[in-house]
Structures are given as structure tokens and as C-alpha cells.
N, C-alpha and C positions, 0 to 999 in steps of 0.2 A: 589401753587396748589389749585384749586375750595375745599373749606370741602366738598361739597355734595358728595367727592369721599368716604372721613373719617364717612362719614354717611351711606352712600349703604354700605361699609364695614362692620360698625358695624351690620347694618340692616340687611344683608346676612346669619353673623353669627346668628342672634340670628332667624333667619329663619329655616337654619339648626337644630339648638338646641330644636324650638320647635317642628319643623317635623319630627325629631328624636325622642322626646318625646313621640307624638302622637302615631305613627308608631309603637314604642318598648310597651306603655301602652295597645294598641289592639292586637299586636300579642302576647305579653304575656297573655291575658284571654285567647287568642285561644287554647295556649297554657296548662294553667291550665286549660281548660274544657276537653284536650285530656291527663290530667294525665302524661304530659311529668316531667322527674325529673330535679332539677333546673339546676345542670350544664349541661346538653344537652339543656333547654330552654336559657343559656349564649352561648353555643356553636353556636345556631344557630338563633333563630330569635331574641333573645335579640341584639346578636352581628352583626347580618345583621341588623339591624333595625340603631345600634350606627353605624355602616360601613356608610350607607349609608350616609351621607356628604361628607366621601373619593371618596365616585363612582363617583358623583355628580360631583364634584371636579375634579380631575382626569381624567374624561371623556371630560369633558366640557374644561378642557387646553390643552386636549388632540385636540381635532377638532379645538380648537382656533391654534396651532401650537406650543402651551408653553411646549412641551412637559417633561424639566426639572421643572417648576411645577409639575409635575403629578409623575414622582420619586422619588423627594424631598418630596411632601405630604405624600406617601406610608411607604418610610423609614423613616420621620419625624414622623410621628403616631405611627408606631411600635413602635420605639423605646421610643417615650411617653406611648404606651400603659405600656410598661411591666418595664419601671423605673418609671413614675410618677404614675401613675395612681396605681400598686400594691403597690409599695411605699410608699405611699400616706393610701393606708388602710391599711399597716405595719406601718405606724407611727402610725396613728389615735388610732389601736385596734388591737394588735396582731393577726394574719391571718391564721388561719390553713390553710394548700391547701391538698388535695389529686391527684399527677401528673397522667394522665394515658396517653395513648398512643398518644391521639390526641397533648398533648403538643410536643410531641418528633416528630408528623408531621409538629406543628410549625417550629422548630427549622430547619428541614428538607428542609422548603420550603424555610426559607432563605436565607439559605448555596446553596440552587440551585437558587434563583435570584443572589445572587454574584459571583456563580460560570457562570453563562449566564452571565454577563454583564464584568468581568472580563476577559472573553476570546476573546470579542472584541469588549467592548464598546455600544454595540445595543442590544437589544432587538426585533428580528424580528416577523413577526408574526406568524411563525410556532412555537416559543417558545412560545409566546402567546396562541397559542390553546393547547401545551400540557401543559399549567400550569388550563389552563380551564377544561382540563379533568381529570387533579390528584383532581381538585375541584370538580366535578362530582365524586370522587370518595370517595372524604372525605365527602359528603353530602350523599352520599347511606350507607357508615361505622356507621355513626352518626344515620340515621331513624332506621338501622338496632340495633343499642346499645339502641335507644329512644322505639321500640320493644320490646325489650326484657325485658328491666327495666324499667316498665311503675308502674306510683307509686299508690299504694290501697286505696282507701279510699272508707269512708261510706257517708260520706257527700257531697251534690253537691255542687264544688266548687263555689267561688262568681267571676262571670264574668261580662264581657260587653254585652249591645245587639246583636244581629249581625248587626241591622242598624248603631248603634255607634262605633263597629269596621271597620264596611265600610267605614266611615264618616271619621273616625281617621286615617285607611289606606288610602284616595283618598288623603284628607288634607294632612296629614302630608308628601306624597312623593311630592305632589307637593308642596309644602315650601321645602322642602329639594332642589329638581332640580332648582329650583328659587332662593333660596338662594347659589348653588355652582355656579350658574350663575354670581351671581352679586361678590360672593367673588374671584372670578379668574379672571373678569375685572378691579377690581379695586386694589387687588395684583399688579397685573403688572402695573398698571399706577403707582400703589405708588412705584415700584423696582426700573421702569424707571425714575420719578422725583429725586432720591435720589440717582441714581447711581450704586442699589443693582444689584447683579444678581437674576436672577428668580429661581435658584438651593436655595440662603439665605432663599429665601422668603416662597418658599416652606416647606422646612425643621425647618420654624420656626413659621411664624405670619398664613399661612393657616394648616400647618399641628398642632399647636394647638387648633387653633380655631374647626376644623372638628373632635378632637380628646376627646373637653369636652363633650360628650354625652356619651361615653365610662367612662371618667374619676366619672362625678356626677352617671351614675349608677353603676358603680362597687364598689362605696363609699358608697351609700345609700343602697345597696345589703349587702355589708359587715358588715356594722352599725346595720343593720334587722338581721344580724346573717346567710344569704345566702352566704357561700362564694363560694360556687360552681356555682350561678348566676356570679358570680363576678369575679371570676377565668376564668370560662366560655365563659364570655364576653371578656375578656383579650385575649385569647387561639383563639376564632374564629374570632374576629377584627382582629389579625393580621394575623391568614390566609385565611380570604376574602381578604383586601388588595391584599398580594402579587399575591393570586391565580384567584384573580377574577378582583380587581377593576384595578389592572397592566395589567394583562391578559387583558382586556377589552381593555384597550387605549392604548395597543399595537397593539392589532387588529385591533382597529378603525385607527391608524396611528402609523409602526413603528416608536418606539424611538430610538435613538441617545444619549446616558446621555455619562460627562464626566471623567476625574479620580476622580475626589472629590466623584462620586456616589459609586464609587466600595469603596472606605475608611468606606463612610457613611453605605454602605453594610455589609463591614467586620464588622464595629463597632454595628450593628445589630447582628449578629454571636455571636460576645462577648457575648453580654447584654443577648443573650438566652441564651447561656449556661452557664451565670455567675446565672443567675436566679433560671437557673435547680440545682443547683448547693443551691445555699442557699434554696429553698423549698423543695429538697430530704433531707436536713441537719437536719433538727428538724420536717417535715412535716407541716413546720412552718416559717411565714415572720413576726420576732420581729420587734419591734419597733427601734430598733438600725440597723438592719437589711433594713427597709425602710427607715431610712433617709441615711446611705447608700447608698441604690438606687437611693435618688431622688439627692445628690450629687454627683454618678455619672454623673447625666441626666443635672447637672447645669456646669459639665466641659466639657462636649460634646457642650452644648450651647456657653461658651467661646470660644472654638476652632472653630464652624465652626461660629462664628463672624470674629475671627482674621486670618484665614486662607485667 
């Protein structure tokens, strides 16, 4: 196989990663100039901001016709988001979390992608538009809570320009949609030279790749002492994902996914509610706690290699 494929790969990613960066560094001043409090600024534009490599992704294999790409990456990120990635800052630095309702709409919305594709395999596009409008409904819950507890202060926060957020938001989506371009062409060539299927490839080499913008800020969030950025970020990646970037490229082209999806579904299911589960236990993800997690997230890897 030509490397120039192992090279746009690489190049893809780190396109991604930094129009991600861009993109999450402007809307968060936006965000600190309107006083929003940190876990609703994780809920929503932090986490749309890290999402965006999945849409990118997902959309773009979606029109290509991969479309097990684009369920493989969804459920492949989840389930990185909330084993490695909390994980990950439970190992680092013991993680207080505080659950509120929006986590229990995570959980919610995954048990209804499994439960939709478990009943017969597809994803149509009328489930599509009502997974798009419980998202319409979780983004009006969220302004309306960002509302109400809108945080005081005396001092005017230290922001970006608004040319330099503009700069940062035009830049960084377009490195994002440029780089999920080139990482889901060259996925596939590299699934097809080696014999993989595109469900592996998915749920492994692109769905971590799209899922380190998540992982380095929920780490650097946590490490700053913002766990509710971090939490935030967690909680609303993965339901844009299901609710939005699924939604999306089912709309654009119903899916078709196969039994391995619904497993990978149900095993999404677990990891929320095993999660909710150790963070209502102490209010708290120890350090034994998150390596735990992330050895869960390393037999799940074994399995869908050997499967």
C-alpha cells in the first residue's frame, strides 16, 4: 500500500485535533463572557466543539456509503468517552463528579439507539429526526438551566477578540470537515488492503482518533481542578453523538448496521450504567476506580479484535 495513505491518516487526525482545539478555545471565551457555569459550558459548546470530528466523520462515511463506519465511530467514542477518557482523569487525580439529570438523559439515549436498531437492524430516517428532536430538547433544558445559574462575578472575564473567535471558529470547522474527509478515505482503504471490516475500523483506529479532543480536554479540565468542564464534556459528547451526529447520517442516508452493532450497543448500556453506578458510590471516580474503567475499555478492545 502507497504510505501517502499512513500519512493523510495521520494528517487528518491531527487536523481534527487541532480544529477542535480552535473551535473549543473560542467558544469557550464566548462562553466565559456570557457567565455560563463550567459544567453547562462541558455540556454544550466544550462538547459540541470535541463532537465535532464524530459529525465530520460520520457524515462524510455516511454520503461515502460506509455507513458502518459512522455507527462504529458513534458507539466506538462513547464508549472511549466514559471508560477512557473519565478513566483516565480517575486515574490521573481522583475525580469528584456531581450527576444531574442530563447524565440519566445520556444513558437514556443509548438504551433507545439499541433499543432502535435491535428491533430490526436499521436505523431509518424517521428515527433519525426523532432522535434530532429529543436533541432540540436537550439543547432548550440545558439554555434554560445555563439561565438560571448564570455565574456572578465582579471582574470582567479575560476573553478572546471577537475577530479571533471568528478566526478560530471559521479555521478550526474547516480543519475539522477536512480532516474527517481525509480520515474516512483512508480508513477504508487501509480496512480494505488488510482485509478489516469497516465496523473494526470504525469502533477503533477512527473512533479514537476523533475521540482525543474529548479525552486531552476532559484531562486538562480535570488537572485545572474544573471537573464539571470535564464531566460536562463527557455527558454531552456522547449525547450529540447519538442524538445528533447518528441522527444526522441517518438522515443523510438510512443505515443498515449489523448484530455485532447491537452487542456494541448493549455494551454502551453497561458502561453507562456501570459508570452511574461508581459516581453516585462516593460522588467520586478513585484512582482504582479509573483504572478499572480503562480495563474494562482494554477487554472490550480484545473482544471486538477477536470477534
Amino acid at each position: 500500500m502507497n504510505i501517502l495513505v499512513y500519512i493523510f491518516l495521520i494528517f487528518g487526525f491531527f487536523l481534527l485535533i487541532k480544529g477542535a482545539d480552535l473551535f473549543v478555545e473560542a467558544s469557550s471565551s464566548i462562553a466565559r463572557a456570557l457567565r455560563i457555569p463550567g459544567i453547562i459550558i462541558g455540556l454544550t459548546i466544550v462538547a459540541f466543539g470535541t463532537s465535532a470530528p464524530e459529525l465530520a466523520v460520520s457524515t462524510t462515511a455516511s454520503l461515502a456509503g460506509s455507513n458502518e463506519i459512522a455507527v462504529g465511530n458513534v458507539i466506538g467514542s462513547n464508549l472511549f468517552n466514559l471508560l477512557v477518557v473519565l478513566g483516565t482523569c480517575g486515574a490521573i487525580r481522583p475525580f469528584g463528579v456531581r450527576l444531574r439529570w442530563d447524565y440519566m438523559a445520556s444513558v437514556g439515549a443509548a438504551a433507545l439507539l439499541f433499543l432502535m436498531i435491535f428491533r430490526d437492524l436499521f436505523l431509518s430516517r424517521a428515527e433519525a429526526f426523532l432522535l434530532l428532536g429529543i436533541f432540540a430538547g436537550f439543547v432548550l433544558l440545558t439554555i434554560r438551566d445555563a439561565m438560571i445559574n448564570r455565574v456572578p462575578t465582579e471582574e470582567k472575564p479575560e476573553t478572546l477578540s471577537a475577530f479571533r473567535c471568528f478566526l478560530y471558529i471559521a479555521g478550526g470547522l474547516a480543519a475539522i470537515i477536512w480532516g474527517g474527509d481525509l480520515v474516512v478515505d483512508c480508513a477504508s482503504e487501509i480496512a480494505l488492503s488488510f482485509g478489516l471490516s469497516q465496523t473494526l475500523v470504525g469502533l477503533t483506529v477512527v473512533a479514537l482518533g476523533t475521540s482525543l479532543p474529548e479525552l486531552v480536554t476532559s484531562v486538562v479540565a480535570s488537572r485545572k481542578g474544573e471537573n464539571g468542564m470535564a464531566l460536562g464534556n463527557v455527558i454531552g459528547s456522547n449525547l450529540f453523538n447519538i442524538l445528533m451526529v447518528l441522527a444526522v447520517s441517518a438522515a443523510v442516508k438510512p443505515i443498515a448496521v449489523n448484530r455485532f452493532a447491537v452487542i456494541d450497543a448493549a455494551c454502551l448500556v453497561a458502561s453507562s450504567v456501570l459508570t452511574w453506578f461508581l459516581c453516585r458510590s462516593k460522588q467520586r471516580i478513585s484512582r482504582p476506580e479509573g483504572i478499572i474503567m480503562l480495563g474494562m475499555y482494554a477487554v472490550y478492545l480484545v473482544y471486538i479484535c477477536l470477534r
